[in-house]
C-alpha positions in Angstrom: 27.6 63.2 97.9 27.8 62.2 94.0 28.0 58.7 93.0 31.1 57.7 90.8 31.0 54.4 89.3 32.8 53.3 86.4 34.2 50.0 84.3 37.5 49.8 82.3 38.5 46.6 80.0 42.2 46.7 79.7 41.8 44.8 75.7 40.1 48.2 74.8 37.1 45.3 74.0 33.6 47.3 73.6 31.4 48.2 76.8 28.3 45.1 77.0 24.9 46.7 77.4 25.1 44.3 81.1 28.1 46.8 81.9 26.6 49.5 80.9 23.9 49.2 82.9 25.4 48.3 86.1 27.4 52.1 85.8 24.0 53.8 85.7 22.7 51.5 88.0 25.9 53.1 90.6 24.5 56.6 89.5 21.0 55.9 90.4 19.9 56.1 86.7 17.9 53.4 84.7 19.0 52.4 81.2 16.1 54.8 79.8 17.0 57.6 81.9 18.9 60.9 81.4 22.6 59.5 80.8 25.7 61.4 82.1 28.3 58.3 80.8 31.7 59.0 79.3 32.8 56.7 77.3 36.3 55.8 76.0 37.8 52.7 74.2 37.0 49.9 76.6 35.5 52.4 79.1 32.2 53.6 80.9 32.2 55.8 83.2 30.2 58.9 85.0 29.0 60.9 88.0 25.8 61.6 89.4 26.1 64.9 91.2 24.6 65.6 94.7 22.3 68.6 95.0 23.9 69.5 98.1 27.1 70.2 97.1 28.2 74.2 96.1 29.1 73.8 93.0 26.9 72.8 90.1 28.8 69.0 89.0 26.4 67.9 86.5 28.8 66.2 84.4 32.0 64.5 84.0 35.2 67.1 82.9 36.4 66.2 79.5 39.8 67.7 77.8 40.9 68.1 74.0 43.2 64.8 74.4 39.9 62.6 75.7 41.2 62.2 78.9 37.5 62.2 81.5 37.9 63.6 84.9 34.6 62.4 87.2 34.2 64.2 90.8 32.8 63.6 93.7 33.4 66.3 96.3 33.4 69.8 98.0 36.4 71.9 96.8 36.9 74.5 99.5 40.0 76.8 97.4 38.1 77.3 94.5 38.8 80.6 93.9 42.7 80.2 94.6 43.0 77.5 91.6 40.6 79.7 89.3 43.2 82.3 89.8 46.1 80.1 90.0 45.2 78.0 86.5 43.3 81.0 84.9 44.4 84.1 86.2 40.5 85.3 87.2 39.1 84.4 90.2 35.6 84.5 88.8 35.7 82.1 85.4 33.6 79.9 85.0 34.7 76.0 85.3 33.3 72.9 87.4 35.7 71.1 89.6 36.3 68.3 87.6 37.9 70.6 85.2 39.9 72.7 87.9 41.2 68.9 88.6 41.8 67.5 85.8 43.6 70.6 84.5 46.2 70.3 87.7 46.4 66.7 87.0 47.8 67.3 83.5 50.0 70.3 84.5 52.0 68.7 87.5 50.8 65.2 87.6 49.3 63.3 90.6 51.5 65.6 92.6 48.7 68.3 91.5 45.9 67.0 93.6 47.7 68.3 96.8 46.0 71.6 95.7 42.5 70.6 95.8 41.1 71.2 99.4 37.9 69.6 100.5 36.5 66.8 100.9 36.4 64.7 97.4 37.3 62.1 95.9 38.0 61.4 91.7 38.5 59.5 88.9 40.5 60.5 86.1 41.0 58.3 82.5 44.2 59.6 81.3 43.7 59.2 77.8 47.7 59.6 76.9 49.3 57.5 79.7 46.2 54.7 79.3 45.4 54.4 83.2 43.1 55.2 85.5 43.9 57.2 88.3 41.4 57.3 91.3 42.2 59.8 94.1 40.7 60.8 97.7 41.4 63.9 99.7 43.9 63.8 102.6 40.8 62.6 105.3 39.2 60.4 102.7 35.9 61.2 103.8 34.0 60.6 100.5 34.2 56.7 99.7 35.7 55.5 96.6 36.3 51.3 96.4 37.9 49.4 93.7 38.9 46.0 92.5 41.1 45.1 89.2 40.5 41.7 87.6 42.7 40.5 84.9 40.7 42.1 82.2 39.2 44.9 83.8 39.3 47.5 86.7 35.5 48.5 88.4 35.5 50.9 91.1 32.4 52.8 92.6 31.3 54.9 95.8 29.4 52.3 97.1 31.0 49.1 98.4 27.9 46.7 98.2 27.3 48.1 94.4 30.8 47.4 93.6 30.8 43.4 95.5 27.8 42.7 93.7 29.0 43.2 90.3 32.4 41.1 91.1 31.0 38.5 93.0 34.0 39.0 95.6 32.0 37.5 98.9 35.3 36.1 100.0 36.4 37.4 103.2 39.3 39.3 103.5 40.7 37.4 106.4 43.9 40.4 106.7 40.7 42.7 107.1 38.8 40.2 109.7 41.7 40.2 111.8 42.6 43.9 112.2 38.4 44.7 112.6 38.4 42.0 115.1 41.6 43.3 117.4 41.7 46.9 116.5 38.2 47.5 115.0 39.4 49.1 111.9 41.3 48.0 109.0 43.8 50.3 107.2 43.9 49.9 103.5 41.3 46.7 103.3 37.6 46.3 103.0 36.0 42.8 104.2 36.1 41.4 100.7 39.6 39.9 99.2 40.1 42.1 96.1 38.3 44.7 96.6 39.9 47.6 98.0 39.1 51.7 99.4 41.1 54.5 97.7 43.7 55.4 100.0 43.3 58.7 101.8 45.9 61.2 100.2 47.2 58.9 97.9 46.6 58.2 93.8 46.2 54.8 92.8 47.3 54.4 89.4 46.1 51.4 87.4 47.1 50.2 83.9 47.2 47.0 82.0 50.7 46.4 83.8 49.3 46.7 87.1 49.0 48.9 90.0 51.0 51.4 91.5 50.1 54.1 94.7 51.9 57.4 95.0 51.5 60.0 97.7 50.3 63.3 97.1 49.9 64.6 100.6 52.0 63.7 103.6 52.2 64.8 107.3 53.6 68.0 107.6 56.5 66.2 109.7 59.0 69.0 108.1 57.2 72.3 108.9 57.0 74.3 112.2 54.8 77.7 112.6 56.0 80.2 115.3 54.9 83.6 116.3 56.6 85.8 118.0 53.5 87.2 119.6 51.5 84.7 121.3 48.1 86.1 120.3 49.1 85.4 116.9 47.9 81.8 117.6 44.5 82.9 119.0 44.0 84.9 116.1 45.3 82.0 113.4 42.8 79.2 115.1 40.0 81.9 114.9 40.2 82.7 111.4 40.8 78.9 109.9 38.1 77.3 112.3 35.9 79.8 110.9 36.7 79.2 107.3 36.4 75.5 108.2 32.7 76.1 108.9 31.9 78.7 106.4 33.3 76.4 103.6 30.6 73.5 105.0 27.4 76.0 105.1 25.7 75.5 102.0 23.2 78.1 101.2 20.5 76.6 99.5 19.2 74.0 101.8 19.3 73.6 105.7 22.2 72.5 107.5 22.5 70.1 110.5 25.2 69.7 113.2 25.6 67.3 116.5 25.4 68.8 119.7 27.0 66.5 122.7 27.4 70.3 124.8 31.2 69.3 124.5 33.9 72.0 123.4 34.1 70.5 120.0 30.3 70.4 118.8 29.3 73.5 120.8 31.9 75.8 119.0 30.5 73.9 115.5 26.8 75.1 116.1 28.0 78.3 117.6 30.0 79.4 114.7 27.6 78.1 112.2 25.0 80.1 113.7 27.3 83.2 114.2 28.1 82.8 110.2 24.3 82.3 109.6 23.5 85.6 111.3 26.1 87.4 109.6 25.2 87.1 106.2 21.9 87.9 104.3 20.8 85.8 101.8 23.7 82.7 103.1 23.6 79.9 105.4 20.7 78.8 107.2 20.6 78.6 111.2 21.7 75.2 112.1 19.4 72.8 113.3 21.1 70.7 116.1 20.6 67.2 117.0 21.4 65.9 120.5 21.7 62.7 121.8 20.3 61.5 125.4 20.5 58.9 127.7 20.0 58.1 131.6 22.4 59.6 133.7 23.8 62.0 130.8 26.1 65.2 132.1 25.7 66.5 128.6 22.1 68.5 129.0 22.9 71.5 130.9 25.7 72.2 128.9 23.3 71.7 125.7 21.0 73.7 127.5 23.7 76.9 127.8 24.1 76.6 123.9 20.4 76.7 123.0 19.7 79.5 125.3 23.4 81.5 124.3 21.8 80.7 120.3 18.3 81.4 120.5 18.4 77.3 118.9 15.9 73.9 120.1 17.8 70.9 119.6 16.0 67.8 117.8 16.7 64.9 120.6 17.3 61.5 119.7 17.2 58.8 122.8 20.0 56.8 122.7 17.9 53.7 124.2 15.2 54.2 121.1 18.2 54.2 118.3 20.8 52.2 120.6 25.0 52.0 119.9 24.3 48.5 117.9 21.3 46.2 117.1 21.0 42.8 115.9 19.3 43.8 112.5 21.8 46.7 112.0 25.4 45.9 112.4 26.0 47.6 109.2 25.2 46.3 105.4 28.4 46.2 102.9 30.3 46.0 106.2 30.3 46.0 109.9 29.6 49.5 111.8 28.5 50.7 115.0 25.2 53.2 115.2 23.3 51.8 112.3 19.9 52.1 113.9 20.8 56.3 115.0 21.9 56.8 111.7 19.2 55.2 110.0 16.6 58.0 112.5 19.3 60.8 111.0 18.7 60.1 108.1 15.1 60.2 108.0 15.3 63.5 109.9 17.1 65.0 107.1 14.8 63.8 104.2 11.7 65.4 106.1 13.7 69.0 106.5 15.1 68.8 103.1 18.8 68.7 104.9 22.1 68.2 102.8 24.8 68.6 105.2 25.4 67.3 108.2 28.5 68.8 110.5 30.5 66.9 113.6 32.8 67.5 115.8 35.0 64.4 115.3 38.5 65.1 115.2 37.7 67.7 117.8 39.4 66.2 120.8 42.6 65.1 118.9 43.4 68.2 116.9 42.5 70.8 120.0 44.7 68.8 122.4 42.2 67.3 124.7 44.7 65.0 126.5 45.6 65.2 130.2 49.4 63.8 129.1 51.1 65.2 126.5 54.6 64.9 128.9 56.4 64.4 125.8 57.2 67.9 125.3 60.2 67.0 127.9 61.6 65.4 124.7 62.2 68.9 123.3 64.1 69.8 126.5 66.4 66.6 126.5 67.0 67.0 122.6 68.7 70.7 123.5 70.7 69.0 126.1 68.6 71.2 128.7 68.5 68.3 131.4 66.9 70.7 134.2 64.5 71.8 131.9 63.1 68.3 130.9 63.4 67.7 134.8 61.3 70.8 135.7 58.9 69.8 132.1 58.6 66.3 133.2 58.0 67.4 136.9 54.8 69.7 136.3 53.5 67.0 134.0 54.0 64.4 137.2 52.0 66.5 139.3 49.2 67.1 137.2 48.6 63.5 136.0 49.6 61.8 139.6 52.3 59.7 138.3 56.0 59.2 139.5 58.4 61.4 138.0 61.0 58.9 136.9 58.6 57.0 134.7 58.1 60.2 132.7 61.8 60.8 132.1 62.2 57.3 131.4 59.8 57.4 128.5 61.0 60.9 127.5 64.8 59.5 127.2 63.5 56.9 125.4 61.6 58.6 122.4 64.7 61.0 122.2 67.4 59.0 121.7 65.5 55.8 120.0 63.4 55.0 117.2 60.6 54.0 119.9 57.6 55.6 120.5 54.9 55.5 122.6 51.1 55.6 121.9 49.7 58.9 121.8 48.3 60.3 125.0 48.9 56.8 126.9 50.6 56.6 130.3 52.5 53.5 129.2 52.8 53.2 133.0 52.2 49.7 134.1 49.9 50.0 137.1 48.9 46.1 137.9 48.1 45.7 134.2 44.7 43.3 134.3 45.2 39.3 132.6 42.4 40.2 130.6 44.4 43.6 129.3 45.3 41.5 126.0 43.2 38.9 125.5 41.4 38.8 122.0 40.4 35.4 121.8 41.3 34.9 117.9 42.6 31.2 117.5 46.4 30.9 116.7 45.6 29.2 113.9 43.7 32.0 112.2 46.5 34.3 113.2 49.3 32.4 111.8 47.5 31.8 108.6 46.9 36.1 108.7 50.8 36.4 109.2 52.1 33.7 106.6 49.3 35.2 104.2 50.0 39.0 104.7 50.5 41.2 101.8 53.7 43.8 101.4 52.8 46.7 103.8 51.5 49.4 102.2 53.1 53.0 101.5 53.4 54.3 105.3 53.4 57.5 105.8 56.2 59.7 107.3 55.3 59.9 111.1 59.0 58.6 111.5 60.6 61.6 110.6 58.8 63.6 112.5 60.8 65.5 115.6 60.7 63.0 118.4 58.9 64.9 120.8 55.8 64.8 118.1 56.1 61.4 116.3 53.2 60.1 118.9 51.0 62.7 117.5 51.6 62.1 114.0 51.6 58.2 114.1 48.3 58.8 115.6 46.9 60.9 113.2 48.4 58.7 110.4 46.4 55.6 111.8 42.9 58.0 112.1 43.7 58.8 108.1 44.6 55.2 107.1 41.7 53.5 108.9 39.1 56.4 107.0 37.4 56.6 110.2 36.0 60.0 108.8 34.3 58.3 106.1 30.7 59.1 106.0 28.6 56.3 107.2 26.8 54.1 104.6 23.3 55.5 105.9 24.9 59.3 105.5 26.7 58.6 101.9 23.7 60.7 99.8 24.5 63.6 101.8 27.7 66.2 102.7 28.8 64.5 105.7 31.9 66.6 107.1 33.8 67.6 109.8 35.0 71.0 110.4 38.2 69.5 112.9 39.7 67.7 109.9 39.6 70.9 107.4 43.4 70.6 106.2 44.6 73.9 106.7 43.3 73.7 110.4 44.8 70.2 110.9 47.9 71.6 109.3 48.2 74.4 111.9 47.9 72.7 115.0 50.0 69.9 114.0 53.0 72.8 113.6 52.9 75.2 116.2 54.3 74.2 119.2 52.8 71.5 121.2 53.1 74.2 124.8 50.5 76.6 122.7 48.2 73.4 122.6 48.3 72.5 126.0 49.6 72.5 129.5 49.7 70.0 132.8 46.2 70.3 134.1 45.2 72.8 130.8 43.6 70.9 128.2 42.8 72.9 124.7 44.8 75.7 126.6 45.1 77.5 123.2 41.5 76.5 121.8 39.9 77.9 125.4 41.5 81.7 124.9 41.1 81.7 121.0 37.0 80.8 121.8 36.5 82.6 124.3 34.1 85.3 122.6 32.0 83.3 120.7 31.0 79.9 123.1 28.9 80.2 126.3 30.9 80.5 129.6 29.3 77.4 130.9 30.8 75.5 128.1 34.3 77.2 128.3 34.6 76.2 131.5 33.9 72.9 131.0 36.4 70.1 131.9 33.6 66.7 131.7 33.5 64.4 128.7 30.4 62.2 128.2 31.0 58.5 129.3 28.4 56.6 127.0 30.0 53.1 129.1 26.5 52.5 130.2 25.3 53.2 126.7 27.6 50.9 125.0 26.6 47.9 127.1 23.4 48.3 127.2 22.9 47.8 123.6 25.4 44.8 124.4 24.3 42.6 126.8 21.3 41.4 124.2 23.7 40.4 122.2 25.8 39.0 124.4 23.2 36.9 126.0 22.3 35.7 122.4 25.5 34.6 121.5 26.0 32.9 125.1 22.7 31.1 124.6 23.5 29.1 121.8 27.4 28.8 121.9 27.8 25.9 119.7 26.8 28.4 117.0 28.7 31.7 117.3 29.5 32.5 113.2 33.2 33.8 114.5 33.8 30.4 116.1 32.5 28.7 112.7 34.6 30.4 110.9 37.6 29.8 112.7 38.4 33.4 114.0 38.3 32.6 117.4 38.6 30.2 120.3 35.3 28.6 121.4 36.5 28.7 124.9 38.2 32.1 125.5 34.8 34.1 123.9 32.1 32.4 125.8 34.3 33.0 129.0 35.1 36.7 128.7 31.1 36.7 127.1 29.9 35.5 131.0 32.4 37.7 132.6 31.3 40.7 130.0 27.5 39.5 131.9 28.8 39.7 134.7 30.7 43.1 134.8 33.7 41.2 135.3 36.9 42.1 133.3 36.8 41.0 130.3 38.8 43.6 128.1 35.7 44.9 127.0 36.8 47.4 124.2 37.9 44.4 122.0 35.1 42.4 122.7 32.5 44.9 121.4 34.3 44.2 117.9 33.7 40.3 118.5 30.1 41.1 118.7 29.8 43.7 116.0 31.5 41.0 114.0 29.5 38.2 115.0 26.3 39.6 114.2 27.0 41.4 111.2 28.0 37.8 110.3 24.6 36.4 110.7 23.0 39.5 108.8 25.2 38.5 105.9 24.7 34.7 105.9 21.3 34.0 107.0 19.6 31.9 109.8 21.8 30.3 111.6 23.0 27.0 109.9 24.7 24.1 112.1 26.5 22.8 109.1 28.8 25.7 108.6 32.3 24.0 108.9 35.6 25.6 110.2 36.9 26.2 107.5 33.8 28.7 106.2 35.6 31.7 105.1 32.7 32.9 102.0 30.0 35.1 102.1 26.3 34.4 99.6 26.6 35.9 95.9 24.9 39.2 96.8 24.5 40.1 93.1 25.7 38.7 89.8 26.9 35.0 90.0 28.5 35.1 86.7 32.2 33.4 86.9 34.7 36.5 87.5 37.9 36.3 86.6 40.9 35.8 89.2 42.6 39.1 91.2 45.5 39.6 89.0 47.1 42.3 91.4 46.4 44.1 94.4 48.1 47.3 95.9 
């Protein structure tokens, strides 16, 4: 990935040399080095373009009224836009300029045009903003913070909090990592903040304003009339969503698990690498193991269906968490396999790394998707919803009432229920909802909380879909897709969240998807001639339970030792009492709601990695993290999104 960094001073005030060198710092380049800066009144800017993407980036677009477009990204339609802007599909142009130029015909409303994954910054030289930008999945990081003189933004987040001195926890951000463990629009720092996914952020002298230029397709519906038309559709864009990630210049690299979702990655890769002379490399696959794991014979069928040797990485060698990497600029699960990855890739000269996330969403792996009833009770066909909610009873062993009930009630109200949950309340555990944060810190959190931002339009959606889309909605918001921090110097993508796939599946009708007992019913048929049998036929998914606490209990145990010093405690997050008991019960393998508990101890430790040794002076009311970089005095946060 290219680094974009950049400073703006709002008084038009010249650039200082310190400045200055902080933006080539964020490009990797010393003051003495080669220099790809653009500068403006009040403004330095650049991008240091990635060897591994397609397209040669060297250098920031620049147009006859001065206004500097710098690009970080992948564009997958290239030829569409050089034909669309220019009229020939083969001029010559970088992507910078293929954006900037749709940015100055139709405004922010332009960037909906530019698929991939990227993100940008464009100085508008006639409106006198800024405008910084991320693709729909915002998988290529982009941060920012405005100060009362100036806006800073970079690709990297600990770059960024070094130069503003913003160590102050966000505690809106601590709260929804610490019950959730992911927080939409919010890093850990107050006043720094990521680039929403799909959105523009627009910031002037006046302040800040966010637009949408992408939205759920809430309004738009696909049907065929022949039903093979679907099988044909999911062929063609899952295979332009891998082509489009194959670079052809250095190797590519893609997970393995032996599930549907990686399998039909490496398979296709392959089959595209075979195909073409002179194009994409085979795929070099990387597997992980573990004790116990179902996952191997299933890898096994794709090695030997390939002709492919997977590179194995032990799961107990480069465990879920450690201690001394719970992530740097902020907290994040895997640090220690990432950190092996990415290793790996140096020593085979690797620039892109493929996975199947998404996979299991976007294909319909869910056992209950009972809300296509709602489509029958909508027509007013009550014997149809009957029949609908009937078969879905007998598949998933639930009574047939409680699936009416929650069908009636996401037609005819505004509720809706969380995707591919029962919401069936079998003897619901006391430890269910327990989170342990002190009601303190949470009513400070609610007085405190900012104006919601832009939501997206899940609520408009037809009511037999609006679980789907609110979930995809929170997967974009929280930039779960976002490379990891370990992963950021590479192409790290994901062929399941190529838009114009996402954009199909989200449209056709949910019954093509799937069926009671026939999860990805459509993926299955439209796969069939390209996976193994073994892994067609495969209804498992991995449980990596034993993994995840595992690399726990250590923790666990370290945090129970010394309890009069647990960081989160400190702080004031949570209550002393309620942690250490569901931390001995966790011990235990009592109930403890475990999920929300792993974010305690992510939290916790990623705490101590940011703070130090362990200091018994730390009072309550310690909300501040050390001055990781300059300790100059900043000016105050004059407005936030």
């Amino acid at each position: 990935m290219s680094n974009l960094t950049g400073i703006w001073y709002f008084d038009f005030r010249p650039v200082s040399d310190g400045d200055e060198a902080w933006v080539l710092r964020g490009l990797g380049e010393s003051k003495d080095g080669p220099r790809r800066l653009r500068r403006g009144p009040g403004l330095s800017m650049g991008q240091q373009a990635s060897c591994f993407d397609a397209v040669d980036n060297e250098e920031c677009a620049v147009s006859s009224d001065g206004s500097i477009c710098a690009w970080d990204g992948r564009l997958d339609n290239r030829k569409d836009l050089l034909l669309q802007l220019f009229g020939d599909s083969r001029a010559l142009g970088l992507d910078s300029a293929l954006a900037l130029r749709l940015y100055q015909v139709r405004g922010p409303d332009g960037l909906r045009d530019l698929i991939g994954d990227w993100s940008l910054v464009i100085a508008d030289a006639t409106s006198r903003l800024i405008l910084l930008a991320s693709d729909y999945a915002g998988i290529r990081p982009l941060y920012y913070c405005r100060t009362a003189e100036c806006l800073m933004w970079s690709s990297s987040l600990s770059h960024l909090v070094a130069r503003t001195g913003r160590n102050q926890l966000d505690e809106e951000y601590v709260a929804s990592f610490l019950t959730k463990g992911s927080a939409a629009h919010r890093t850990p720092y107050s006043g720094v903040y990521p680039v929403p996914p799909g959105r523009a952020v627009c910031v002037s002298a006046q302040g800040v304003s966010t637009r949408s230029f992408w939205d759920l397709p809430v309004d738009r519906e696909v049907r065929f009339k022949n039903p093979g038309c679907y099988e044909e559709q999911l062929r063609n864009l899952f295979r332009e969503a891998v082509a489009v990630r194959l670079p052809s210049n250095t190797p590519v690299c893609a997970e393995l698990s032996g599930g549907l979702d990686s399998s039909s990655i490496v398979c296709m890769a392959d089959s595209i690498a075979q195909e073409r002379s002179g194009g994409p490399r085979k795929p070099t696959a990387f597997t992980y193991t573990h004790q116990g794991s179902a996952d191997e014979k299933y890898v096994k069928a794709v090695e030997r269906a390939r002709s492919l040797t997977s590179v194995r990485l032990d799961l107990e060698e480069y465990p879920f968490v450690a201690p001394d990497q719970p992530g740097k600029a902020a907290p994040a699960w895997w640090g220690p396999r990432f950190t092996e990855l990415r290793r790996q890739f140096a020593g085979m000269g690797a620039g892109t790394f493929l996975t199947g996330q998404l996979g299991d969403f976007v294909m319909g792996n869910v056992l209950d998707d009972s809300e296509q009833a709602v489509d029958y009770l909508r027509e007013g066909h009550w014997l149809g919803a009957a029949r609908e909610a009937y078969a879905w009873s007998q598949s998933l062993g639930i009574p047939v009432y409680s699936l009416l009930w929650r069908a009636l009630r996401t037609a005819y109200s505004p509720w809706t229920a969380s995707f591919a949950s029962n919401d069936v309340d079998d003897a619901p555990s006391r430890y269910a909802q327990v989170h342990s944060l002190a009601p303190r810190f949470l009513k400070r959190v609610s007085l405190n909380q900012s104006p919601p931002p832009l939501e997206r339009s899940w609520r408009e959606a037809h009511p037999g879909r609006r679980s789907r889309f609110r979930a995809l909605s929170e997967v974009l918001d929280a930039r779960t897709l976002q490379a990891p921090e370990a992963l950021q110097h590479i192409s790290y993508s994901h062929p399941y969240a190529h838009r114009p796939l996402v954009e199909f599946m989200f449209t056709i009708p949910p019954a093509e998807v799937c069926r009671p007992g026939e999860p990805r019913r459509l993926m299955r048929r439209a796969f069939k001639d390209f996976l193994p049998p073994a892994i067609l036929r495969r209804r498992s998914k991995a449980a990596y339970t034993h993994v995840y606490r595992q690399a726990l209990v250590p923790l666990a145990t370290e945090m129970l030792s010394q309890p009069g010093k647990i960081r989160l405690v400190a702080h004031g997050y949570v209550d002393g009492h309620s942690v250490t008991e569901r931390l001995a019960r966790f011990l235990q393998g009592l109930d403890c709601n475990e999920m929300q508990l792993r974010q305690l101890l992510l939290f916790e430790f990623w705490l101590r990695s940011r703070e130090g040794p362990v200091n018994s002076s730390v009072s309550s009311d310690a909300s501040t993290l050390p001055d990781c970089g300059n300790r100059d005095q900043k000016p105050e946060l004059a407005a936030q999104p």
